[in-house]
C-alpha positions as CSV (number, residue, x, y, z in Angstrom):
1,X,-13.2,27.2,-13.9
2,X,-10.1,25.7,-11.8
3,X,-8.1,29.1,-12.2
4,X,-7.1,31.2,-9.8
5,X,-5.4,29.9,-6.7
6,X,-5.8,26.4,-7.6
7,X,-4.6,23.3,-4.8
8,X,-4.9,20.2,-5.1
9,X,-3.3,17.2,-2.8
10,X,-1.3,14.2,-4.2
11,X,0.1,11.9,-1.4
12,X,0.8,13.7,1.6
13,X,1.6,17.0,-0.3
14,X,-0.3,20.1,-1.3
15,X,0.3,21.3,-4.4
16,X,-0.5,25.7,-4.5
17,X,-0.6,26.8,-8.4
18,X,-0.2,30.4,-9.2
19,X,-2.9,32.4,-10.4
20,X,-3.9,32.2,-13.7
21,X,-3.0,28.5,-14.5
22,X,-5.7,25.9,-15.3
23,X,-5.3,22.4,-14.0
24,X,-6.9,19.1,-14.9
25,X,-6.4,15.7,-13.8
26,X,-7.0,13.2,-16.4
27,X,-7.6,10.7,-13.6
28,X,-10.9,12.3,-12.6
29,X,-11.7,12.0,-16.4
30,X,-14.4,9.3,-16.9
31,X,-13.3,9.4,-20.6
32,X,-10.0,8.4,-19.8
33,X,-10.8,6.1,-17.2
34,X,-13.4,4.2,-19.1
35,X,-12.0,4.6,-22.4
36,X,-8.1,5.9,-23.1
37,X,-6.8,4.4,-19.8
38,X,-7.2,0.7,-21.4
39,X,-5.8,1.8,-25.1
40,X,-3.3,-0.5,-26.0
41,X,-3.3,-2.4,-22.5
42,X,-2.4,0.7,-20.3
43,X,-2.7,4.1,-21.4
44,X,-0.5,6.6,-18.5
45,X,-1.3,10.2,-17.5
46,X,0.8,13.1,-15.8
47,X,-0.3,13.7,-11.6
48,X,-1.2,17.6,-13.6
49,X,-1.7,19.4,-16.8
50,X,-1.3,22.9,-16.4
51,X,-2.4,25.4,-19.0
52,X,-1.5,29.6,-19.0
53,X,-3.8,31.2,-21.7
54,X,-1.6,34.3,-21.8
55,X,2.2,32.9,-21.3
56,X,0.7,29.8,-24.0
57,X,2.6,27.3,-21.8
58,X,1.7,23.6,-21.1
59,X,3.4,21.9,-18.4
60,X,3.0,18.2,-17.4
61,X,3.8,17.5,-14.0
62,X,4.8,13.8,-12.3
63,X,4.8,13.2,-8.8
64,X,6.3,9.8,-7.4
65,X,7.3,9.7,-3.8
66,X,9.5,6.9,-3.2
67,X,10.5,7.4,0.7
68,X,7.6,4.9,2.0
69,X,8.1,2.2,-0.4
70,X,11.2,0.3,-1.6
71,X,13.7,2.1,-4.6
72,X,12.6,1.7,-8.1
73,X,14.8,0.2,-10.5
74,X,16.7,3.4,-12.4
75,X,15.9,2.2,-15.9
76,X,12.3,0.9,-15.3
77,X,12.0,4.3,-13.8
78,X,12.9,6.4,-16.4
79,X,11.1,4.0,-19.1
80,X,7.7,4.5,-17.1
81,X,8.5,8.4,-17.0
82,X,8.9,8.8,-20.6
83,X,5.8,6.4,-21.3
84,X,3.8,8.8,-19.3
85,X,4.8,11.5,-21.3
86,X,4.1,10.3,-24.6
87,X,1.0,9.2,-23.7
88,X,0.1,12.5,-22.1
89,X,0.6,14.1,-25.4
90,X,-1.2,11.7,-26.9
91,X,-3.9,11.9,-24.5
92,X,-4.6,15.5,-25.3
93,X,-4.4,15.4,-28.9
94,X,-7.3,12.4,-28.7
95,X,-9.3,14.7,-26.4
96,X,-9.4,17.7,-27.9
97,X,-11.2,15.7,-30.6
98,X,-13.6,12.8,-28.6
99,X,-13.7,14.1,-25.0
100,X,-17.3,14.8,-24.2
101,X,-17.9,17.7,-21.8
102,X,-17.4,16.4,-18.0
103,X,-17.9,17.9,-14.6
104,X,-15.1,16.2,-12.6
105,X,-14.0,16.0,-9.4
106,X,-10.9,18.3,-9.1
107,X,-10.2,20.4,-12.2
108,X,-11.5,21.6,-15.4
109,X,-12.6,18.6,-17.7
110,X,-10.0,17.2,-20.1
111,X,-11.6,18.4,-22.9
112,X,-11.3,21.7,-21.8
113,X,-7.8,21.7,-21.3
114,X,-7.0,19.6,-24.2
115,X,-8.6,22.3,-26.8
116,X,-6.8,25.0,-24.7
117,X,-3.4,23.1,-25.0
118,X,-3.7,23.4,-29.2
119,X,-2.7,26.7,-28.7
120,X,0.3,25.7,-26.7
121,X,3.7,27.3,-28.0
122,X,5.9,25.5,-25.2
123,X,5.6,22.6,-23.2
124,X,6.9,22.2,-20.1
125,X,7.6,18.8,-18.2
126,X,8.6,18.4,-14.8
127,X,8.9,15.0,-12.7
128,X,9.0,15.8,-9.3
129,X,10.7,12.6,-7.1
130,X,11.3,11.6,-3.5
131,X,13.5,8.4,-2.8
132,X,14.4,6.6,0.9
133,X,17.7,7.6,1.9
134,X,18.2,3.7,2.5
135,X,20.1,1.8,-0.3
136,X,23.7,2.3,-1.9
137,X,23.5,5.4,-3.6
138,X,22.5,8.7,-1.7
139,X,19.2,10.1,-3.0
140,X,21.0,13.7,-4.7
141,X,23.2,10.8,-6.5
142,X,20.4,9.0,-7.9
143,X,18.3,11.1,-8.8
144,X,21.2,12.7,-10.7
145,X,21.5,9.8,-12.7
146,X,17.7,9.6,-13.5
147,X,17.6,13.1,-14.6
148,X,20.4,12.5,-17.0
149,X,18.7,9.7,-18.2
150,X,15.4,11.7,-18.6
151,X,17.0,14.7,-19.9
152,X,18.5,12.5,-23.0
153,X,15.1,11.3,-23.6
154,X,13.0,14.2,-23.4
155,X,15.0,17.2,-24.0
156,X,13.7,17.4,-27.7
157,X,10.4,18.3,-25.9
158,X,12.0,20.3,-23.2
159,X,15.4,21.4,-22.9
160,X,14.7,22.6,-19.4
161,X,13.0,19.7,-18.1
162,X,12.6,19.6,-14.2
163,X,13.7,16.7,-12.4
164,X,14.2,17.3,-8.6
165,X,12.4,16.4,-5.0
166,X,9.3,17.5,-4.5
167,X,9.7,19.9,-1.8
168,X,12.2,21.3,-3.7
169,X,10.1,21.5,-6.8
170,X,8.1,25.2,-5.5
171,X,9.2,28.0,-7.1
172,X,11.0,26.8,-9.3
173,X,7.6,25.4,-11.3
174,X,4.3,27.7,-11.0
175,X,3.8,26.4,-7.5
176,X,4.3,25.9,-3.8
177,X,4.4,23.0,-1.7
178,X,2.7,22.5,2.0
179,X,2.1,19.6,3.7
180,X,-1.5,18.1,3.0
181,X,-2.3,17.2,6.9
182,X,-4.9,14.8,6.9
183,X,-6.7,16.3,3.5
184,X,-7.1,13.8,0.9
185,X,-7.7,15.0,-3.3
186,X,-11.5,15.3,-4.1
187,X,-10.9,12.0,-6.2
188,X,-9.7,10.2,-3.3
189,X,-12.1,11.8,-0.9
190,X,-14.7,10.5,-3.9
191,X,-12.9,7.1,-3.6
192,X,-13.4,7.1,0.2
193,X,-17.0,7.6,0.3
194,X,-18.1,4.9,-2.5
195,X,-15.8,2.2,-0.5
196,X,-18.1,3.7,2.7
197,X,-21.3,3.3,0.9
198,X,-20.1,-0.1,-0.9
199,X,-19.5,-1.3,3.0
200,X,-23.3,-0.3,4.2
201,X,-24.6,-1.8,1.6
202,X,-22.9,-5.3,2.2
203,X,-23.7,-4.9,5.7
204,X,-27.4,-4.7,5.3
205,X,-26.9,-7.4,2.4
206,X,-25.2,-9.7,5.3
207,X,-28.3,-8.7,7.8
208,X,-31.0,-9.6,5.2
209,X,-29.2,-12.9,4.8
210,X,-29.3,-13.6,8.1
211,X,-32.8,-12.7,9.3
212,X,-33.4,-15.1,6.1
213,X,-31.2,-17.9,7.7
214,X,-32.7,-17.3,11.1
215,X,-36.6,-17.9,9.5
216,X,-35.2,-20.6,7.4
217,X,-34.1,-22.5,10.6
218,X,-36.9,-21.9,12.4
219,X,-39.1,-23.4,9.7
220,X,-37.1,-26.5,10.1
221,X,-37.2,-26.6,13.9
222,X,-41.2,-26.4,13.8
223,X,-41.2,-28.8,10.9
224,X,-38.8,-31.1,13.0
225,X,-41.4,-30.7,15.9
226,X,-44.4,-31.4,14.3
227,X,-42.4,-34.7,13.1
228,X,-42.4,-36.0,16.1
229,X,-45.8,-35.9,17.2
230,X,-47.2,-39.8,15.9
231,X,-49.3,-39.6,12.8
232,X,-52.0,-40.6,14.8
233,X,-52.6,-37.8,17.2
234,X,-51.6,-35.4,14.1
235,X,-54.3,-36.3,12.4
236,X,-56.7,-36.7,15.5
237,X,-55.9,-33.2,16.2
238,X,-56.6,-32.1,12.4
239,X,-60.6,-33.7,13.0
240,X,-61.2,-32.2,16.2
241,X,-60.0,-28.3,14.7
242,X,-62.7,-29.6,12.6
243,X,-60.8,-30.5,9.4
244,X,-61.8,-33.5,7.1
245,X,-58.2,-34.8,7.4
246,X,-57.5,-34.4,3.3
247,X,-54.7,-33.0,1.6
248,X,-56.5,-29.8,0.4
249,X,-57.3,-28.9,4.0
250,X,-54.0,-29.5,5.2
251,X,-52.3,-27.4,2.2
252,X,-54.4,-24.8,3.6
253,X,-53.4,-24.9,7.4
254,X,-49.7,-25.3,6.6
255,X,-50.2,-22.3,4.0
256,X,-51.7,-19.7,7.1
257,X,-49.1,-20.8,9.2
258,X,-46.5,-20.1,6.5
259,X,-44.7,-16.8,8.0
């Protein structure tokens, strides 16, 4: 089980949970990727779902780093935050119900963690948010202003909903942050490795095609040359390898000189 000092990387961070959380990632769910992620045209998931058996505390955590990509729009923002939420909940009600048992790539299954969440008496939600320090506004400013909008949304969840940088995030959640290096998430690192294999296989597609190209042409360049020789001396040539010169003979030296 995915307990005891759980990491996992989104983006170029490293996210260190404390002991005695469980974590899933409903994106290394088959049943929501297959299934729940297309209900209704887009279903959305949290980054993590974090369970504590013994504090009985269910926290959904979003990561969105803004700093290598242009600003979002505040309102769009906030609209997909919530979305993600709802759908979250959602999400684990459904599962605990249909989910079949799954061994996925980071985490315990969503099953798992759905079931455990029913026993759930506080959720926690925290949306964890780099932006560019390019723009207007200064980043503390606007993020101030989506966490007000946030807060007026989901406080009837959480009244002490997170909203704050990432780096800033550790220790004031059940985790720490370090820099990922050059570590990608098991689901990436999954991701990585099919788009390798996908790759070798097209290659040696590509190289079958070809040696078929190369033995297609070469079938017409002898054909080609054999056109050019007069009828004449073709079929001269066909009596003195000691052929009667009829079609069934010839079918049968054009079919052992087939490659």
């Amino acid at each position: 089980m995915f307990q005891a000092g759980t990491s996992c990387v989104e983006g170029v961070h490293r996210f260190n949970f404390e002991a005695g959380y469980y974590v899933c990632r409903f994106e290394c769910s088959p049943f929501y990727s297959h299934h729940a992620q297309n209900f209704c045209n887009s279903c959305k998931e949290m980054d993590f779902v974090l369970y504590h058996p013994g504090k009985k505390e269910l926290w959904l955590v979003e990561v969105k780093d803004y700093r290598f990509n242009a600003r979002p729009k505040v309102r769009d923002l906030v609209e997909k935050l919530c979305r993600k939420v709802r759908d979250c909940l959602f999400l684990l009600r459904t599962a605990a119900l249909c989910a079949p048992e799954e061994e996925p790539a980071e985490g315990i299954s969503l099953r798992d963690i759905a079931r455990m969440s029913l026993q759930a008496k506080r959720i926690r939600i925290a949306f964890t948010i780099e932006l560019a320090r390019t723009g207007l506004f200064p980043p503390k400013s606007l993020l101030a202003t989506i966490k007000d909008l946030l807060y007026r949304q989901i406080r009837f969840i959480d009244p002490d909903m997170l909203c704050l940088p990432i780096t800033e995030s550790g220790g004031i959640g059940p985790w720490t942050i370090t820099s990922a290096g050059a570590d990608h998430s098991s689901r990436i690192q999954k991701r990585i490795e099919e788009a390798r294999l996908a790759h070798e296989k097209e290659a040696k597609l590509a190289q079958e095609r070809a040696r078929h190209a190369q033995k297609q042409a070469a079938k017409k360049q002898k054909k080609a040359r054999k056109s050019n020789v007069p009828l004449w001396k073709q079929r001269a040539e066909e009596r003195q390898a000691g052929m009667t010169g009829n079609h069934a003979d010839r079918r049968k030296k054009n079919d052992s000189t087939t490659p």
